[in-house]
C-alpha positions in Angstrom: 4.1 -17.5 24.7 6.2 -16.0 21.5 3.6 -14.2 18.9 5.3 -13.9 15.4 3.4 -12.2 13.0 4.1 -11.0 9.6 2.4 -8.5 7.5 3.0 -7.1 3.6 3.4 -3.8 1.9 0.5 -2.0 0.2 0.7 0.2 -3.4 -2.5 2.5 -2.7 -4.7 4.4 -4.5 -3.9 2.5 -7.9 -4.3 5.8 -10.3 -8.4 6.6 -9.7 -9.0 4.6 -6.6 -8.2 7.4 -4.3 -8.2 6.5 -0.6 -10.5 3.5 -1.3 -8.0 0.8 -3.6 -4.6 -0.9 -2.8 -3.1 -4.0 -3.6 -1.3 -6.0 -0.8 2.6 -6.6 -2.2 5.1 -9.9 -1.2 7.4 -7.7 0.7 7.0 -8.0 4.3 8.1 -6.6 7.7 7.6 -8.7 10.9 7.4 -8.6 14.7 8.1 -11.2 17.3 6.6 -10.8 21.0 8.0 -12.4 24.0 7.5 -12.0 27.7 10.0 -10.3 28.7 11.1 -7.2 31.9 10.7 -3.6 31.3 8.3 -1.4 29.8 8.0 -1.5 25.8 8.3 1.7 23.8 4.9 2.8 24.0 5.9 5.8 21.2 6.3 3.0 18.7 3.6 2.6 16.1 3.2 -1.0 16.4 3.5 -1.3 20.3 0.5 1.6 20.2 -1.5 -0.8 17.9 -1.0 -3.7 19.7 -2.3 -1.7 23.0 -5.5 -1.3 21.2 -6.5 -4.7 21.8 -3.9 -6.4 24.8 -1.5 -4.7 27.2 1.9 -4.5 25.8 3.3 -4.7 29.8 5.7 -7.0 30.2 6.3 -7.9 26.7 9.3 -7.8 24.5 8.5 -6.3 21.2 11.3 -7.1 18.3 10.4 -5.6 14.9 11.8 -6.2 11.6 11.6 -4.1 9.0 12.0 -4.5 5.3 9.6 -2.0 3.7 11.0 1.1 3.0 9.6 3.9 4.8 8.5 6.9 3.5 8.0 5.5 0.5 4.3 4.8 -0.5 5.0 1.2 -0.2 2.6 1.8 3.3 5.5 1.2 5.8 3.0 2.7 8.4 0.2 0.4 7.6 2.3 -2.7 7.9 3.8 -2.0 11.8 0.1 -1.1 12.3 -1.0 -4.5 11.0 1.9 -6.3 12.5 0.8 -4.7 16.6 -3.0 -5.1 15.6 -2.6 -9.3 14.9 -0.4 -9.5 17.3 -2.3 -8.0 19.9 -5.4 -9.7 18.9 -3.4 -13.0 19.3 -2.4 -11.6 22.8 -6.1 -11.0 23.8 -7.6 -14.1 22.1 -9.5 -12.7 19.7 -10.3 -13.5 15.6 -8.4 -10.9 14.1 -11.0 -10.0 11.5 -9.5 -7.8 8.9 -12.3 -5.1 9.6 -12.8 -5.2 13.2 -9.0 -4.8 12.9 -9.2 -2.1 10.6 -11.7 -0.4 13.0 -8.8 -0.6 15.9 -6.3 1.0 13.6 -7.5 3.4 11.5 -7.2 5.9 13.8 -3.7 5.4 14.1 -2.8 5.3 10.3 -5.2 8.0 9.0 -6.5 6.6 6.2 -7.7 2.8 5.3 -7.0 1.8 1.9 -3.1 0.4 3.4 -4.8 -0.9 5.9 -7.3 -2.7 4.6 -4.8 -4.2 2.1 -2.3 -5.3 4.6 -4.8 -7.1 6.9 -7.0 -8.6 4.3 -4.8 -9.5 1.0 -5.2 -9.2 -2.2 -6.8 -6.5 -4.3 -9.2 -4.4 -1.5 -11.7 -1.8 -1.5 -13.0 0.2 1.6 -15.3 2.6 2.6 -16.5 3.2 5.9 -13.8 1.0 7.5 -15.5 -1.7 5.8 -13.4 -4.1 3.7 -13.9 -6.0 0.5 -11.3 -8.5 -1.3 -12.2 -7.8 -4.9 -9.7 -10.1 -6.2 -6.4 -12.0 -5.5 -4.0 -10.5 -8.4 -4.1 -8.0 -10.8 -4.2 -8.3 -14.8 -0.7 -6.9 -14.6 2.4 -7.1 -13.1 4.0 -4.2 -10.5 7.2 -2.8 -10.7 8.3 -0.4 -8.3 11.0 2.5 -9.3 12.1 3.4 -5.3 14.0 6.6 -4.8 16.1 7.7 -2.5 14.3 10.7 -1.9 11.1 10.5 0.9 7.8 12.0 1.2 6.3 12.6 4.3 2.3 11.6 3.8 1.2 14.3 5.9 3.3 16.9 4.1 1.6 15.3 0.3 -1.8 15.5 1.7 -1.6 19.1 2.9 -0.5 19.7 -1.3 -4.0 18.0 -1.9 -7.1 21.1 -2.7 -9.9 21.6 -0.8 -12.2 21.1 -3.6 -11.4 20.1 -7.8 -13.7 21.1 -10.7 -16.3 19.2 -11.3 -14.8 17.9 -14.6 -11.8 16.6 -12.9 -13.9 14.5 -10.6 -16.4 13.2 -13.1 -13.2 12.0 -15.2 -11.3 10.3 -12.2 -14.5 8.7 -11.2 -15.3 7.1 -15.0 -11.8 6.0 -14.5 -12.4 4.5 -11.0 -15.2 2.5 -12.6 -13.4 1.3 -14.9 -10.8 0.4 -12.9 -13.0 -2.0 -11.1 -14.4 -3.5 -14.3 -10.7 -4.3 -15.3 -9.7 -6.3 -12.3 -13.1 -8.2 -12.5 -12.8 -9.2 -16.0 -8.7 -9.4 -15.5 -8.6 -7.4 -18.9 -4.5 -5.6 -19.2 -6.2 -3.2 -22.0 -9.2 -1.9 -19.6 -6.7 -1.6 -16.8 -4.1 0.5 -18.8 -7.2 2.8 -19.8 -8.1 3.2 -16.0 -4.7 4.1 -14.7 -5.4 8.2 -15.0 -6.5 10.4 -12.0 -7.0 14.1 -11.7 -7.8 14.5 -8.0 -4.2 13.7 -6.4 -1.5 12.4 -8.6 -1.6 16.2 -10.6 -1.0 18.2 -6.9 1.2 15.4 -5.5 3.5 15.8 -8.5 5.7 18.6 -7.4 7.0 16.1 -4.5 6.9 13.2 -6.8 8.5 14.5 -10.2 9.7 10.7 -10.5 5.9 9.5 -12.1 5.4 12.3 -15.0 9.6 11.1 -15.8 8.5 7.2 -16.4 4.9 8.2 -17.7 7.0 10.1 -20.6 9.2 7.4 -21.3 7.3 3.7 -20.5 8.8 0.9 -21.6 7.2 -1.1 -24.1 4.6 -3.9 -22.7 3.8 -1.3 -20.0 0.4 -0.5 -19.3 0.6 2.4 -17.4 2.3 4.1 -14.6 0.6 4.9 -10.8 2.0 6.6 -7.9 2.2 4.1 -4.7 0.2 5.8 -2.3 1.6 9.7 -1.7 5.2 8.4 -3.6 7.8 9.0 -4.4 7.9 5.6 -5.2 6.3 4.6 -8.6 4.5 1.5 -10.0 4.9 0.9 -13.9 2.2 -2.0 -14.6 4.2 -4.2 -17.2 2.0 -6.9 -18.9 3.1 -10.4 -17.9 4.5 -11.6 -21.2 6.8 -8.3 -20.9 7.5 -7.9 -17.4 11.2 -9.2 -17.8 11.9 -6.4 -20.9 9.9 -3.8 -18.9 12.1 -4.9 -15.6 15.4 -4.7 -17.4 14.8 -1.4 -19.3 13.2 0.3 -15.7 16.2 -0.6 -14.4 19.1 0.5 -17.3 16.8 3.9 -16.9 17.0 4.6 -13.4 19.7 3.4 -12.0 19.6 5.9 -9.1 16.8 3.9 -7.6 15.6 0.8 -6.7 13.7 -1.3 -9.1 11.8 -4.2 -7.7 9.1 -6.8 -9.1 6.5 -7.4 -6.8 3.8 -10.0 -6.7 0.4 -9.7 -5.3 0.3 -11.6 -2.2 -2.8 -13.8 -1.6 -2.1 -12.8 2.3 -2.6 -10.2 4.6 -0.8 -9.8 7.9 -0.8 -13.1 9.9 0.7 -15.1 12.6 
């Protein structure tokens, strides 16, 4: 039996939703699974997530990979996704975006990529559990991808211990506002959410990229987000702009890659 299975890229965290928001993104890496001789690389992110539900013995593992790595654009997330359908294909069993997430969060660190790569959509977690707030965004992502990488271990270690108490009680207004502009798909109320203080400020020094665009946005942009620990940045354009905003991001930085993404309505599947 073949297994083919797909799965998308995530931008994470969104500004204020720290660890807990991400958006799934219509760029996706795949893997196809055969029977085959030998022993698959059991080093191998995806191979490893597949283990967690089915024995990758005897099985040919072929992986395809379009998501840039190291990117924020949750590279990681997606191979995790890709072995965790896969292998719940394998063993029979509903791949439920949670009880999947449960499988693999161990392997990715963190959920909020995760969730958004299994489930779809807009998601929030907490406690490996997984809710699909909503299928698209009031505005339109634009990644600026650099050449440059950042290891997600090596921004997390530039996160604090602990942030003043002001800092926190500002991110999390913002974070509740955040959720009040995706339910009433309001561009103004999600342009007033896009500000953190509890990672984008310490992250900055490996992603100087984000304070660049934030100082010169192009008109019809909303705001500007790090994807996940960058470097790669989202500029959220409204939708009647998004061709000017596109054009302009890309006259501007013409060292990296500008891409328009879509929200996908999907999560990894077969």
């Amino acid at each position: 039996m073949t297994i083919h299975v797909r799965a998308p890229a995530t931008t994470a965290n969104i500004g204020p939703g720290f660890d807990c928001v991400a958006a799934a993104l219509d760029l996706w890496n795949e893997v196809e699974v055969d029977e085959g001789d030998g022993e698959p690389d059991d080093s191998h992110l995806g191979v490893r997530a597949f283990a967690r539900l089915a024995s990758p013995a005897g099985r040919r593992f072929s992986f395809t990979d379009r998501i840039p790595r190291e990117r924020g654009l949750g590279s990681s997330a997606a191979v995790i996704a890709l072995g965790l359908v896969a292998g719940a294909r394998a063993a029979g069993i509903d791949p439920d975006p949670e009880r999947l997430l449960a499988e693999g969060v161990e392997l990715e660190g963190h959920p909020d990529n995760l969730a958004a790569a299994l489930a779809g959509g807009v998601t929030l977690t907490w406690e490996n559990r997984i809710v699909r707030v909503a299928d698209e965004l009031p505005a339109v992502p634009i990644g600026i991808v650099p050449e440059a990488t950042v290891s997600t271990a090596a921004a997390r270690n530039s996160l604090p211990e602990t942030v003043p108490h002001e800092d926190a009680a500002f991110t999390a207004g913002r974070a509740a506002l955040l959720g009040a502009a995706v339910s009433q798909r309001s561009p103004e109320l999600f342009g007033a959410a896009l500000h953190d203080r509890i990672h984008e400020p310490y992250r900055a020094a490996k992603a100087p990229l984000l304070e660049a665009v934030r100082n010169d946005l192009p008109d019809g942009a909303l705001g500007a987000t790090l994807s996940g620990s960058g470097p790669t940045v989202i500029v959220w354009a409204r939708e009647d702009a998004v061709d000017a905003c596109e054009a302009e991001l890309a006259a501007a930085h013409a060292d990296a890659s500008v891409i328009r993404f879509a929200v996908s309505t999907k999560g990894a599947c077969a």
